[in-house]
N, C-alpha and C positions, 0 to 999 in steps of 0.2 A: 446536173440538169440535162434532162435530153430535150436535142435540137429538131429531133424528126418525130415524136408520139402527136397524131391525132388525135384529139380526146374532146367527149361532149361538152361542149357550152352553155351555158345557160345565162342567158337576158334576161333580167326582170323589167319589166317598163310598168312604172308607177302613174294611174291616172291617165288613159293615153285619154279620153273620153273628155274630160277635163284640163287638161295641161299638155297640148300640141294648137298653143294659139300661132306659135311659130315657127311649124313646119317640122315639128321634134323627132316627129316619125322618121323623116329623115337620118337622124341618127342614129338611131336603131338599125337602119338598113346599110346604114355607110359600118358597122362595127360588123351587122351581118355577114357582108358582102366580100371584106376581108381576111375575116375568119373563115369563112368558104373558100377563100379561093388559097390558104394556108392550109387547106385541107381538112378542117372539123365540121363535124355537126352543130349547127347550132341551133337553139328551142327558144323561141320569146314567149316567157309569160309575161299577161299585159293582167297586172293587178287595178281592182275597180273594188268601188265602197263598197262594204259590206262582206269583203273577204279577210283571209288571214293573208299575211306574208311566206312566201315559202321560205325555208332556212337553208336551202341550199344554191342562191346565185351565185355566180360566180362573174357579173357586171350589172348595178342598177342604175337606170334611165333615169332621170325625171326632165318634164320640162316645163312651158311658161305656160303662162295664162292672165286671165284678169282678175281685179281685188274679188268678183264677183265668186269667182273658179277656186281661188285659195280657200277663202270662205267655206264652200264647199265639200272641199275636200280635207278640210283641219280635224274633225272630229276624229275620222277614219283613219287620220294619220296619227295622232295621240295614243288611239288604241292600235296601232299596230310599232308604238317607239320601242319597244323593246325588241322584236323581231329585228326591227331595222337600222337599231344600234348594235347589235348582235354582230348583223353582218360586218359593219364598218369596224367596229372593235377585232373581228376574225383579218380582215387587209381588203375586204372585198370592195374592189372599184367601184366608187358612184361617179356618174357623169350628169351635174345638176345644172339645169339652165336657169334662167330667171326666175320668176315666182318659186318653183320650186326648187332651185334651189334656197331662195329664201328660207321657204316653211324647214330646208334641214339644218339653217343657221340656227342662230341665238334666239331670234325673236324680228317681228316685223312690227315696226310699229308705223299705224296707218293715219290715214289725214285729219280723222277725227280725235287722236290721239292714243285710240284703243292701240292694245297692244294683244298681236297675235304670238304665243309661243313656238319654239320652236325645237326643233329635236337635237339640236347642238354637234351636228353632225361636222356642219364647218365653223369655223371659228370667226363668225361674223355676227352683226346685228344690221339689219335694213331699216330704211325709213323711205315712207311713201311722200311723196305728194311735191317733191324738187323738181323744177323745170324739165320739164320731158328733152330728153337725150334721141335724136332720130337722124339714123343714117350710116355710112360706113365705118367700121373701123377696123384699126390696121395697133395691133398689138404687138412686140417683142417680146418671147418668152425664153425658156428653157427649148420647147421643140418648137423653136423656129419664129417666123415670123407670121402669126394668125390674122386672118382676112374675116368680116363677117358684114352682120347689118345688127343694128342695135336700134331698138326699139321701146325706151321705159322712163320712167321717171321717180327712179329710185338711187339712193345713197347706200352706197354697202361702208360700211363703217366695220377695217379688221378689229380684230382681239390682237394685244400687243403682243410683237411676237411672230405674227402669224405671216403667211408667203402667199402674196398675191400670184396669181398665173403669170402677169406680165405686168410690162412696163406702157400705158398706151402712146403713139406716136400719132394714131390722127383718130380724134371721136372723145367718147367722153367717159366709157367703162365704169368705174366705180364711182364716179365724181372728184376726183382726188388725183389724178394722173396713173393710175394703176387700174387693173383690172381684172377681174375674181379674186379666186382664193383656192388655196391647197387647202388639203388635210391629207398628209401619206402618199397615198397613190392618190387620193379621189379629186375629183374637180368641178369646181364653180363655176361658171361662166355669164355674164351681161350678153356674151357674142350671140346673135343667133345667124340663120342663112338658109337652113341650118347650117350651123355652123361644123361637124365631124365632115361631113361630104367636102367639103371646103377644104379643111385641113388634115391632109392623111398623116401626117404625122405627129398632129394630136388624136388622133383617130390610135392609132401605132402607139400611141404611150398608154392608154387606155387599154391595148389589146396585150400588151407587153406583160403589165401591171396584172392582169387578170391570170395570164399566164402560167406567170413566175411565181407565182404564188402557190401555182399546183406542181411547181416545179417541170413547166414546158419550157423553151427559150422559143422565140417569134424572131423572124425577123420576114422582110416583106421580099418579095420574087419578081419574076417575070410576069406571073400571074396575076400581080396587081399594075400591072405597065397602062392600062388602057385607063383605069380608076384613078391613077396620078396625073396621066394624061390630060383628062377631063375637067379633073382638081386646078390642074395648071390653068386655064384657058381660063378657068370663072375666075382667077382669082387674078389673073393677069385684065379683065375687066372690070373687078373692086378696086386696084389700084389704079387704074386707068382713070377712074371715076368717084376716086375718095372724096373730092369738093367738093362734089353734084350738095346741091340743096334739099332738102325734102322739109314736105311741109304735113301738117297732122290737120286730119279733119273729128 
């Protein structure tokens, strides 16, 4: 594996138009920003209805939105499940937030009892309409100890088996004491903030992950010293302020 090849990147961000209710774009720029400063080029294609999937990402986006936005965007994602199991079946990193990540789970099923499919990408099924969850949380994982804000009132229910991202210690994540879900390299997340800018080294597993797959090895520099920096300080203020209250209008 070499440790020094440069080599073009490629982001797919799914629906930014529809699913950045919470600041998603963000992530996009937190995956960009360290990939830049590791030396590659990087290309975001931002996929929107009515298009195909490219077949060559090499990290796809999605992120949240409301019942209204999923709704929205189901149709176009049905007709693009095969492109976009493709990738995932190839090793290629998804990074999925809320709603969307839901629509790549098992299925959602919403308050009315309808049930929205889903592309089985992660090994989860969702259910709408549980006491909305609003406020900090503060997750234990594999990389690390993850900081965010959560926002939702949804139940992620694993498939037996399956590996949550973390274990939560303040907030409410999955509704169950854990929070997301693996599949591979890819990952789920409840967390938002966004939540990559927050956390560079889940930001770092994700870039790692996309990598090594094309056979680069990453590892982070000098060059991202100001970007951990800044990481530090927000996130030394979400714990400062995990029991603040927040209320929903």
């Amino acid at each position: 594996m070499s440790s020094s090849s440069a080599i073009p990147v490629s982001i797919l961000e799914l629906y930014p138009d529809e699913l950045e209710a919470s600041g998603e774009r963000g992530n996009v720029t937190a995956l960009t920003a360290r990939l830049e400063r590791a030396g590659h080029l990087v290309t975001v294609t931002q996929h929107s209805i009515g298009q195909r999937v490219p077949n060559d990402a090499d990290i796809v986006v999605i992120g949240n939105g409301p019942v209204s936005a999923v709704r929205a965007v189901h149709s176009d994602l049905l007709e693009n499940a095969s492109g976009l199991r493709t990738l995932a079946d190839d090793g290629v990193p998804f990074f999925a937030v809320g709603a969307g990540a839901e629509l790549l789970g098992g299925g959602i099923t919403l308050t009315d009892g309808s049930i929205l499919s889903g592309l089985g990408i992660f090994p989860f099924n969702a259910r709408r309409g549980v006491p909305r969850q609003v406020g900090y949380i503060v997750v234990e994982a594999a990389q690390g100890t993850i900081v965010g804000f959560e926002d939702n009132a949804s139940e992620w229910n694993l498939d037996s088996g399956a590996v949550p991202l973390g274990v939560v210690t303040s907030g409410g994540g999955n509704g169950n004491g854990r929070e997301g879900v693996l599949s591979g390299a890819s990952i789920a997340t409840q967390t938002k903030g966004p939540v990559l800018p927050l956390n560079p080294s889940l930001t770092d597993a994700v870039i790692r992950a996309a990598l090594e797959r094309r056979d680069v090895a990453y590892a982070p520099s000098a060059a991202h010293a100001e970007l951990d920096r800044l990481a530090a300080k927000s996130r030394e203020v979400i714990v400062a302020n995990v029991k603040s209250v927040f209320t929903t209008i």
